[in-house]
C-alpha positions as CSV (number, residue, x, y, z in Angstrom):
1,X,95.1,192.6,109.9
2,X,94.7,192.2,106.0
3,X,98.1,190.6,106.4
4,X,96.8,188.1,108.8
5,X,93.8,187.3,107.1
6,X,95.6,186.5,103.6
7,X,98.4,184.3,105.5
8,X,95.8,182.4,107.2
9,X,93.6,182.0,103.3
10,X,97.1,180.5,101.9
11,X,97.7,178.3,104.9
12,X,93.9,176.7,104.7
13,X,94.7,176.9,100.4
14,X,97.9,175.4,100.9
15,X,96.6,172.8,103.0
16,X,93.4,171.9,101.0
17,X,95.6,171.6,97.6
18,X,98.2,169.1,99.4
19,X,95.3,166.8,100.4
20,X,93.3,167.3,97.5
21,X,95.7,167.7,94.4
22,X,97.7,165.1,92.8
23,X,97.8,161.8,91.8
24,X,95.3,159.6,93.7
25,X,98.3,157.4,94.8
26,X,99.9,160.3,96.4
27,X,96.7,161.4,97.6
28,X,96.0,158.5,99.6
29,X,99.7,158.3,101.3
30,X,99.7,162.1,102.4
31,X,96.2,161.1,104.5
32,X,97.9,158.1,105.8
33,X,101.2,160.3,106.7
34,X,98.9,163.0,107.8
35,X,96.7,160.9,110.4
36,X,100.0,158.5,111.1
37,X,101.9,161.8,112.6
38,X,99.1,162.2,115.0
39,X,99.1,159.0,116.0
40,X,103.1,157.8,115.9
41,X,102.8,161.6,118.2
42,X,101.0,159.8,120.6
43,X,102.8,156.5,120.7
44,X,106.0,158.2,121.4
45,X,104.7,160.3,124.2
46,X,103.8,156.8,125.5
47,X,106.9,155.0,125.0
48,X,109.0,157.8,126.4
49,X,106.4,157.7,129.1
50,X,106.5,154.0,130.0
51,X,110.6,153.5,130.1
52,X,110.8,155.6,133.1
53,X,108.1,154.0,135.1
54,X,108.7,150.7,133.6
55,X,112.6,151.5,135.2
56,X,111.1,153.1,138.1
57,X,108.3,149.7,138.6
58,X,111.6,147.8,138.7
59,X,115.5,148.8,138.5
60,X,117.7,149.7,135.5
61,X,119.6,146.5,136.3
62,X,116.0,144.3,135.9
63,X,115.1,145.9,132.7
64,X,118.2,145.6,130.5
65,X,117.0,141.8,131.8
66,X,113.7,142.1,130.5
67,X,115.0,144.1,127.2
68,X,117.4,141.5,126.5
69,X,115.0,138.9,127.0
70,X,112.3,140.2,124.6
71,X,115.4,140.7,122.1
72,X,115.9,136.5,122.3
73,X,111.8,136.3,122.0
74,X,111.9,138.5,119.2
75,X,114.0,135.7,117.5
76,X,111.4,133.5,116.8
77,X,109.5,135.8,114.9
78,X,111.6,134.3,111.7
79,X,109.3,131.0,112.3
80,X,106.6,132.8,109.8
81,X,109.1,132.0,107.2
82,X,108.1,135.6,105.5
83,X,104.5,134.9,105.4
84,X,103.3,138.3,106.6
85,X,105.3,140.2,104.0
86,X,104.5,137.8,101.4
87,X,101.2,138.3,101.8
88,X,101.3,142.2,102.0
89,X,102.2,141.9,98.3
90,X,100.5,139.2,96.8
91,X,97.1,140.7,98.9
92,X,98.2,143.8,97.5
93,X,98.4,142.4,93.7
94,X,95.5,140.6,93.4
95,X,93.6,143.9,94.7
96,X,95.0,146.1,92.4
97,X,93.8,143.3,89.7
98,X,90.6,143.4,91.3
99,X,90.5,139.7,92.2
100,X,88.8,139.9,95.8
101,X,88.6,136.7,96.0
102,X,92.3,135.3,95.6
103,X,92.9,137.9,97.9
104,X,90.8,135.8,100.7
105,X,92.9,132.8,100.2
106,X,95.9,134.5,100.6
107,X,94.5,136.0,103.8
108,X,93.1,132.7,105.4
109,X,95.9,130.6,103.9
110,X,98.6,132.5,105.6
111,X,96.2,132.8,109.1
112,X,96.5,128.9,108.8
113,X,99.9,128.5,108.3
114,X,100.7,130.7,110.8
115,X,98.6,129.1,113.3
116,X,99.8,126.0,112.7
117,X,103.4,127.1,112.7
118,X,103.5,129.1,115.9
119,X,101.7,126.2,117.7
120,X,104.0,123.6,116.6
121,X,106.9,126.7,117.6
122,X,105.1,127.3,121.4
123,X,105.1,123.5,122.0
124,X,108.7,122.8,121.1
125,X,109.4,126.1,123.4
126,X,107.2,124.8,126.4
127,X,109.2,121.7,126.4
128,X,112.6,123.3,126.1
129,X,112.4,125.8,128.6
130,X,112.7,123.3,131.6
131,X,115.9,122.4,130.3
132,X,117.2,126.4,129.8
133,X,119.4,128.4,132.7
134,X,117.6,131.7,131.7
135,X,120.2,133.0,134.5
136,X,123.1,132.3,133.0
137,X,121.7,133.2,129.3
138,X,121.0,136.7,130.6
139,X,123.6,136.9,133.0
140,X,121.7,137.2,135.8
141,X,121.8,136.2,139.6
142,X,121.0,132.7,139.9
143,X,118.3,133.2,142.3
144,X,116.6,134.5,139.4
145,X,116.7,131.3,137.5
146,X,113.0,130.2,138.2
147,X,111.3,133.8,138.1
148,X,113.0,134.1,134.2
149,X,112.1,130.6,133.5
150,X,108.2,131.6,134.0
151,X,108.3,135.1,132.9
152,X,110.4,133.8,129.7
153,X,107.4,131.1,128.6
154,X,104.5,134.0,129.2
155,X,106.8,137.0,127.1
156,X,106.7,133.6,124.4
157,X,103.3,132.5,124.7
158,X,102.1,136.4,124.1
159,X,104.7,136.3,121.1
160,X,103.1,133.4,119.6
161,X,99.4,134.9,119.5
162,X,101.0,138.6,118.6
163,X,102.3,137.3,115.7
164,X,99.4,134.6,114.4
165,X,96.7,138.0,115.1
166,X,99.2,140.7,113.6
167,X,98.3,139.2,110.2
168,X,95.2,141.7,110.2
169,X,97.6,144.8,110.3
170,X,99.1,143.2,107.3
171,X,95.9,143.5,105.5
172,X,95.3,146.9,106.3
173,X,98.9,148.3,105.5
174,X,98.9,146.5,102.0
175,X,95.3,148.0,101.3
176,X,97.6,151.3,102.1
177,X,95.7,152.3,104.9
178,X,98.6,152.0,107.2
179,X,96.8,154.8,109.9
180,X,94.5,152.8,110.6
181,X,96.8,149.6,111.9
182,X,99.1,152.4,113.4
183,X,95.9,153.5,115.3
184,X,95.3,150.0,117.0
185,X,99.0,149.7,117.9
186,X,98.7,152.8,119.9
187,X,95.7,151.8,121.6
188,X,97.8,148.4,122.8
189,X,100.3,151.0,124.0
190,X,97.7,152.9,126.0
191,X,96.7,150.3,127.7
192,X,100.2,148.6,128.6
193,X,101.0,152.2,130.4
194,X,97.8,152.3,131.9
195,X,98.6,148.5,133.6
196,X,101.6,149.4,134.3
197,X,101.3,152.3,135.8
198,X,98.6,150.4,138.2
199,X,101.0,147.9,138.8
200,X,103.6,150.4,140.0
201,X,100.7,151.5,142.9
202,X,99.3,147.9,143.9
203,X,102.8,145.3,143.7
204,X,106.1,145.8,144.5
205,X,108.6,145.3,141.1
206,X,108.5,142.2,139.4
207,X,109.3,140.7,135.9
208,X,106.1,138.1,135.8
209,X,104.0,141.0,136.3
210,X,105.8,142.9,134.2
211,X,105.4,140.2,131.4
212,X,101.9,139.9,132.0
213,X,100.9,143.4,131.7
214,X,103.1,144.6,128.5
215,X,102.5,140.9,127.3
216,X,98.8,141.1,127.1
217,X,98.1,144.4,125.8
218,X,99.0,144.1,122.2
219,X,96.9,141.0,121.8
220,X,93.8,143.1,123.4
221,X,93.5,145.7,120.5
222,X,94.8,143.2,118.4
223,X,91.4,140.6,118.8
224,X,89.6,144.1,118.7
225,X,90.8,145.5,115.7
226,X,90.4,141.8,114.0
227,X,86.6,142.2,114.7
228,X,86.4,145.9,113.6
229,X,87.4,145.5,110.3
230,X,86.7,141.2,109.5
231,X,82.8,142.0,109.8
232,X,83.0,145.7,108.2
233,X,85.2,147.2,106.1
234,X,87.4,143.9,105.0
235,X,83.9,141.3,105.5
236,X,85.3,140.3,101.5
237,X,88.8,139.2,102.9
238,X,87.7,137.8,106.3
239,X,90.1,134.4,107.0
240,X,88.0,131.4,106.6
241,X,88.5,127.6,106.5
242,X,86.6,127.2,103.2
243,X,89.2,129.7,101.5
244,X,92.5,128.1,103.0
245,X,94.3,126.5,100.1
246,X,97.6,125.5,101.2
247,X,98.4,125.4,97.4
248,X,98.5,129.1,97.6
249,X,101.3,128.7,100.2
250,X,103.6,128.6,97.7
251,X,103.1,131.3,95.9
252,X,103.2,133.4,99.4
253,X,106.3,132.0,100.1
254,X,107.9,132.4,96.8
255,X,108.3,136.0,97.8
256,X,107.9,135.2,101.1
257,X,111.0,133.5,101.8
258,X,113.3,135.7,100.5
259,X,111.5,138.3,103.3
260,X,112.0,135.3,105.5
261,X,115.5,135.2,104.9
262,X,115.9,139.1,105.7
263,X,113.5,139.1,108.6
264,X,115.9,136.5,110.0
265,X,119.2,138.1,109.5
266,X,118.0,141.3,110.6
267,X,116.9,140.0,113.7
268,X,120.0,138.1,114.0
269,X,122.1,141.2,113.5
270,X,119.7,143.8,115.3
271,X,118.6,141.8,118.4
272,X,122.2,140.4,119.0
273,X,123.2,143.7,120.0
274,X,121.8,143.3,123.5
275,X,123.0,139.6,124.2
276,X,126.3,141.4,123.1
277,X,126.2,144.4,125.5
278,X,124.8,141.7,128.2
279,X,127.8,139.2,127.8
280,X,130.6,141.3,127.2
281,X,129.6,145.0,129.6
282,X,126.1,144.2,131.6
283,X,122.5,144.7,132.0
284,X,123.0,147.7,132.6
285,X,124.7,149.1,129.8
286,X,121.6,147.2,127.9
287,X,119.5,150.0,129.7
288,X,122.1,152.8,128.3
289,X,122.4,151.8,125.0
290,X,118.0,151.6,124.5
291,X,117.8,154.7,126.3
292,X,119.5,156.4,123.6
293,X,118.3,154.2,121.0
294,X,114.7,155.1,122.1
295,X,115.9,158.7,122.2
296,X,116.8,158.8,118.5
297,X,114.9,156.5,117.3
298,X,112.1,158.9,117.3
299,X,113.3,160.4,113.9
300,X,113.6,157.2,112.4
301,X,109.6,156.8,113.7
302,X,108.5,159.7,111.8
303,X,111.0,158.4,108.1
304,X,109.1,154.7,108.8
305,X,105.6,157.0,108.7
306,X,106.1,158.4,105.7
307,X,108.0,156.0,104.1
308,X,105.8,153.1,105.0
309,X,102.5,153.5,103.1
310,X,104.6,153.8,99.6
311,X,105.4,150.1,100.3
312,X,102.0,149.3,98.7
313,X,101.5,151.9,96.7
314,X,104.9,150.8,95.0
315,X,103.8,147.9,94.3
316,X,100.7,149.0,92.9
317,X,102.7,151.3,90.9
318,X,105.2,148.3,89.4
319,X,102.3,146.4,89.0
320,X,100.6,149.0,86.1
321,X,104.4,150.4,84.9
322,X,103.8,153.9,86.5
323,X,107.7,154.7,86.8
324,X,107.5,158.4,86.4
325,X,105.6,158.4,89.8
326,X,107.9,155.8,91.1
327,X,110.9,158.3,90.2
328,X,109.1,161.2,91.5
329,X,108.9,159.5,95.0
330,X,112.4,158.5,95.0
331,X,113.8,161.8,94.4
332,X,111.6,163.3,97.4
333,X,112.9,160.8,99.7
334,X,116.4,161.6,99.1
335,X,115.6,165.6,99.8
336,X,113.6,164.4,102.8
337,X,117.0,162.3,104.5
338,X,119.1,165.5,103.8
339,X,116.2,167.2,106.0
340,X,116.6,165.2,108.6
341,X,120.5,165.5,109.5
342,X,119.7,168.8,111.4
343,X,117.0,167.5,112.5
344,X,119.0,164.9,114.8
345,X,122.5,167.7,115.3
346,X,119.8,169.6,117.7
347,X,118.6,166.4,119.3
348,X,122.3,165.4,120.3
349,X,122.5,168.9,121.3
350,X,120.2,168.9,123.3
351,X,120.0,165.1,124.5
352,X,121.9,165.6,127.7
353,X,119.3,167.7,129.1
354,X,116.0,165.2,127.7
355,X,117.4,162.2,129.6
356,X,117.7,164.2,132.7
357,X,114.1,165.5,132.4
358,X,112.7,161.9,130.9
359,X,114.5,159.4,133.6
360,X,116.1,161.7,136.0
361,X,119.4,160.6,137.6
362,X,118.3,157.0,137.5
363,X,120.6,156.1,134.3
364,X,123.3,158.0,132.9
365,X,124.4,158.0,129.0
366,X,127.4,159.5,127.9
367,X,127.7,162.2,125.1
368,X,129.3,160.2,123.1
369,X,127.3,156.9,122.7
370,X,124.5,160.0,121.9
371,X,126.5,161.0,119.0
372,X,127.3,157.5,117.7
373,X,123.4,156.9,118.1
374,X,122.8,159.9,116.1
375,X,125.0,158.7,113.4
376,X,123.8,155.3,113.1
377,X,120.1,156.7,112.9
378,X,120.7,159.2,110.0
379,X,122.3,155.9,108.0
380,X,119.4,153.4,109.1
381,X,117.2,155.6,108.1
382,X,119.3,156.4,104.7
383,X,118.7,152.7,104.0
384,X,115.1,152.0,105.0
385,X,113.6,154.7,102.7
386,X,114.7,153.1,100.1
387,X,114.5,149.6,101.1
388,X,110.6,150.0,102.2
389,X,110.6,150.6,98.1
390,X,112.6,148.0,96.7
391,X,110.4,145.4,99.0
392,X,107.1,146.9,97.3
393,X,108.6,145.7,93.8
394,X,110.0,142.5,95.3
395,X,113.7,143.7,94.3
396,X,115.3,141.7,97.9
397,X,117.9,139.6,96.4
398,X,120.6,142.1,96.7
399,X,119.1,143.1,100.0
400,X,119.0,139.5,101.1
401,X,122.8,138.6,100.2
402,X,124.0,142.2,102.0
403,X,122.0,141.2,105.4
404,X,123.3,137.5,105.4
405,X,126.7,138.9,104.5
406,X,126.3,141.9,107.9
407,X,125.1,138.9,110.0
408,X,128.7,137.0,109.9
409,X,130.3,140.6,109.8
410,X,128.7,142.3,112.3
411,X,128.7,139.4,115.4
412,X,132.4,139.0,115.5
413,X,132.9,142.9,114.8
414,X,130.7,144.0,117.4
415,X,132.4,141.5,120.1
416,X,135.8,143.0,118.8
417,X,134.8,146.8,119.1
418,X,132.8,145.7,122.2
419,X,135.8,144.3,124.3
420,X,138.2,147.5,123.2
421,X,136.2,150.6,123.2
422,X,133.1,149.2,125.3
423,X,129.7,150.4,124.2
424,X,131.1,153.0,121.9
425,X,132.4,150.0,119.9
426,X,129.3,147.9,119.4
427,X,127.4,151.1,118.0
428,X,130.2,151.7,115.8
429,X,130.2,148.2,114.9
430,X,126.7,148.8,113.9
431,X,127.6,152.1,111.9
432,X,130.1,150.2,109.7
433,X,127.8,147.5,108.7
434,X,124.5,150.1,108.2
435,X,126.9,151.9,105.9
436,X,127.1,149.5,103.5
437,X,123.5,148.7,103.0
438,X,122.9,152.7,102.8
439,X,125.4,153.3,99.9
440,X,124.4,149.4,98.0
441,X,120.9,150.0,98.1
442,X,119.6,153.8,97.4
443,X,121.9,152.9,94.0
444,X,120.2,149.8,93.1
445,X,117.2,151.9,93.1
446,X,117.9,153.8,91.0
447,X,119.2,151.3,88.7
448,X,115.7,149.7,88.6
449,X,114.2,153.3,87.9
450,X,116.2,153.8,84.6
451,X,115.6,150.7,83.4
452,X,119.3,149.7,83.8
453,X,119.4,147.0,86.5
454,X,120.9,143.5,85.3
455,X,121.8,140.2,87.1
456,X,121.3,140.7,90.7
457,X,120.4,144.6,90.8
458,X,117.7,143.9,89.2
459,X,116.1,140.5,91.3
């Protein structure tokens, strides 16, 4: 018993010294990683929840449409030219300087852009999409035509608002309180099963419904969580038209467009890989291929938790010259990837027998695109632990150049790979391209940490 009584004392020790010693830096991201576990927990018990009935609400055939869709969508999301991680830094500068109130104008300068932006974006869309075959763009039946045309304006009207609101997560991930937006998120989650899930016992399957209901939820918690914290907590850096100064535009986007730049190749090369699967296999290897990806993509959840809140810190930490911190951090995310490797050999060991208890016998995915998927996690997730660093300092120019050089790479690669070894091909095209961003930038890190980055390893 005395045995059982002292393990339990070093447990509650051990666990009241991690929280409680340290520096205050490290502090504050072990309660954000702490309270984000709980909460990512529960945002991935939804996510595998919802593909099933979302599959179930509709066909496999019908959602590879509507994932292939929201990958074209997603798109557009480069039209904020990199204002929303422009701003996480510069908000997170001028706090760390204590200047609350430049931080305001950056907040309501870049809800002003944005809005006006995204407007100008939606109008342009509305217009356009009379003139769009959605059918053949998706290669779907043609009696489809209308139904996409509709549910393609609603999935971009939602996208529009999503990304105008989504500014107030910005603000709370660059005050490092990353839990906190993660909370909200899961909350818009919640309620798109919840409709869904409704929807499945009062309508038979369709995609404008389907749009509606996914569509809508994220901007719910997202109007709510703007009110919670504007008129508490964040009342100093509430948006508002006497503190727009579209001269601070500039300075936003002098970071900013470098993120812009990123943000649009990556979308280029990421969301390409289900117009890709669509054109050259079908919808319904779209299906496979994010059934898997959703699969794995639940280690790469739990690296972006406890990566993500050293985004801001890092740049607090560039910001007063702490680089022994900044090498301490570094090191423990390179022992943490080596953790992870068994962590995904027992997934793929075991993936066979998930999918059969997560979707049943309505899709199959063969072993091997699980082990390719597996593969092409552990090096994404190689690269975004350190990249989530290198975009606290502002050091993107390498990471700029490699994305636009993967984005004329990876497109003819992929439709290469695609056409001789199928599905296997465009995840290995994906492997070869991720490789070379996770051996390029772990070492410019490093180079920035010893003080021996020149030309562009060190911009």
């Amino acid at each position: 018993m005395s045995i059982i009584k002292q393990t339990i004392f070093s447990t509650k020790e051990f666990i009241s010294n991690f929280f409680t010693k340290g520096h205050e830096r490290t502090l504050l991201a072990k309660k954000n990683i702490a309270a984000s576990f709980g909460i990512k927990a529960i945002s991935i018990a939804i996510n595998l929840a919802l593909v099933p009935l979302t599959i179930n609400y509709v066909n496999p055939t019908q959602y590879g449409i509507w994932l292939t869709l929201s990958s074209i969508v997603a798109w557009f999301s480069f039209f904020d030219i990199g204002f929303g991680h422009g701003l996480r830094n510069r908000f997170a500068e001028a706090k760390a300087n204590g200047d609350f109130e430049k931080a305001r104008i950056y907040v309501s300068t870049t809800y002003a852009v944005l809005t006006l932006i995204f407007l100008g974006v939606w109008l342009l869309f509305f217009v356009v999409n009379f003139f769009v075959d959605w059918s053949k763009i998706l290669n779907a039946p043609q009696e489809l035509a209308q139904e996409l045309s509709t549910l393609a304006l609603i999935v971009f009207s939602f996208f529009c608002l999503q990304i105008v609101l989504k500014t107030i997560n910005t603000v709370i991930i660059a005050d490092q309180k990353p839990a906190k937006a993660a909370f909200f998120d899961m909350l818009g989650q919640l309620i798109a099963l919840v409709t869904i899930f409704i929807l499945t016992k009062t309508t038979q399957g369709s995609l404008i419904y389907l749009g509606l209901g996914l569509g809508s939820a994220p901007i719910i918690m997202l109007m709510v969580s703007s009110f919670v914290f504007y008129t508490k907590p964040y009342k100093y850096f509430a948006p508002s038209l006497k503190f727009v100064q579209f001269t601070y535009a500039k300075d936003i986007l002098g970071l900013g467009i470098k993120f812009f730049v990123i943000q649009f190749s990556a979308i280029f090369f990421m969301q390409s890989t289900n117009i890709i699967i669509s054109q050259i296999l079908s919808s319904e290897q779209v299906t496979v291929y994010n059934i898997a990806y959703k699969y794995f993509f639940v280690v790469t959840t739990i690296a972006n938790i406890i990566s993500m809140p050293f985004w801001s810190s890092f740049t607090e930490a560039y910001v007063k010259k702490d680089f022994i911190w900044m090498k301490n951090i570094a090191s423990k995310f390179n022992h943490f990837w080596f953790f992870i490797i068994p962590i995904l050999i027992c997934m793929l060991y075991f993936s066979s027998i998930f999918y059969r208890f997560w979707i049943g016998d309505a899709v199959e995915v063969p072993f091997a695109i699980s082990g390719l998927m597996s593969i092409l996690v552990l090096i994404n997730i190689r690269f975004n632990l350190y990249v989530i660093l290198l975009n606290g300092i502002g050091k993107i120019r390498l990471q700029l150049n490699l994305y636009l050089l993967s984005s004329f790479i990876y497109i003819p690669l992929a439709i290469i790979f695609g056409h001789k070894y199928k599905l296997n091909g465009i995840i290995i095209a994906n492997i070869i391209v991720y490789l070379i961003f996770a051996l390029v930038i772990p070492y410019q890190l490093n180079l920035i940490l010893k003080k021996k980055a020149k030309g562009i390893w060190n911009k």
